[in-house]
N, C-alpha and C positions, 0 to 999 in steps of 0.2 A: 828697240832694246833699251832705250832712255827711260821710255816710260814704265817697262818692265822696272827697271833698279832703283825709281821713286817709290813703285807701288811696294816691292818686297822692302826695302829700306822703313817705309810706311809701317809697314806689318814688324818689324823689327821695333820700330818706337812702341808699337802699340804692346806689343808682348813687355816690353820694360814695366809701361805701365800695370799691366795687369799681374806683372811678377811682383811690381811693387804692392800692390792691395792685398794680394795671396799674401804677404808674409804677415799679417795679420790672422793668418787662420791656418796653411800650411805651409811649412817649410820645403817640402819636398816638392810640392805644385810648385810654388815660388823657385825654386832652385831649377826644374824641367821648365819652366817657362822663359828663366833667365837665360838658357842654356840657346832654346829655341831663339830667342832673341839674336843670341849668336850667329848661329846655322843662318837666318835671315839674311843678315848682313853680309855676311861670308858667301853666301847665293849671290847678292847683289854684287859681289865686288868682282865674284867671277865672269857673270854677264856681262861687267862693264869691259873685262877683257875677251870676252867672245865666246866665251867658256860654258858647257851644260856641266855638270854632274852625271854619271854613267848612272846606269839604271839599278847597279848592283851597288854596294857600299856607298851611299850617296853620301851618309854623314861625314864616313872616313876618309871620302876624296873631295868634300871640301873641305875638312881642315887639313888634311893634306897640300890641298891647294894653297889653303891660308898659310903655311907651315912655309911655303917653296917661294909665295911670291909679294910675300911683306918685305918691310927692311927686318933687316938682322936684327933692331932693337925690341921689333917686338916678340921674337921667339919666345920670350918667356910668357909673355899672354897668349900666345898661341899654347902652349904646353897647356897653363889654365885650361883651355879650350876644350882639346884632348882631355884632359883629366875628367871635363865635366861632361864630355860623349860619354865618355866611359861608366861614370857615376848614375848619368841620366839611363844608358843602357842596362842599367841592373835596377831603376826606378822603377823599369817597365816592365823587364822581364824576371826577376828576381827580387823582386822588396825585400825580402828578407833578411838579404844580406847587405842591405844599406840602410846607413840611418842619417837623415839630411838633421845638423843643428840648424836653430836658427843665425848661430855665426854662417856655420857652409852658405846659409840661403842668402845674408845680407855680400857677402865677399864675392858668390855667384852674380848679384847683381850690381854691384862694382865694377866686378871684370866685363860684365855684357856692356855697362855704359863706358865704359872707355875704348875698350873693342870698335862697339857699334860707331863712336866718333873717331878714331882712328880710321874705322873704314870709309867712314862719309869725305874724312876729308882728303885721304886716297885717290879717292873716285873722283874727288872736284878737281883736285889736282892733276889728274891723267887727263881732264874732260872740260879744261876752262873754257870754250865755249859751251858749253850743255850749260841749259840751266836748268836746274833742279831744283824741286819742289820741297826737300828737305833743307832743312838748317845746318 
């Protein structure tokens, strides 16, 4: 399980990076990738509590998960969260009716990097013997 929550944790930085290089060409990549970054992290931090995602609404039952078992202070970044499934979800299936600024894209990837370090340090924190391969 440890090593699962490095590796997805892994793939969470790396999408940061890659949201960050996208926002020189799109905003909307850049913003679906910050979001990804998310969902990563939010994967990782349910594993570290034992937890899969159901095979149906996976996105919505992890930030759901994220929503039920952070502290209270982060609700309002989880709401981000939510906001940017939902954003991301009409990226996919409806462009039309979304239009990503490049503010939305730099604020997406904001919220994924503090996110993603609130979750890391979650996760060290539930697991001080584990050692982890992230920072």
């Amino acid at each position: 399980v440890f090593s699962q929550i490095d590796k997805v944790i892994a793939a969470a930085e790396k999408d940061i990076m890659v949201a960050e290089k996208l926002l020189l060409i799109d905003e909307g990549h850049a913003y679906e990738t910050a979001y990804t970054a998310m969902l990563h992290a939010a994967r990782a931090f349910m594993f570290s509590k034992g937890y899969r995602p159901t095979a149906h609404f996976q996105h919505k039952t992890v930030v759901d998960f994220a929503f039920h078992y952070l502290d209270e202070k982060y609700k309002t970044l989880v709401d981000h969260f939510d906001r940017m499934r939902k954003a991301r979800n009409n990226l996919i299936y409806e462009p039309w009716k979304t239009n990503i600024t490049l503010t939305d894209a730099e604020n997406a990837l904001k919220t994924a990097r503090d996110f993603i370090m609130i979750i890391k340090t979650t996760i060290r924190k539930q697991n001080p013997q584990e050692h982890f391969k992230f920072l």
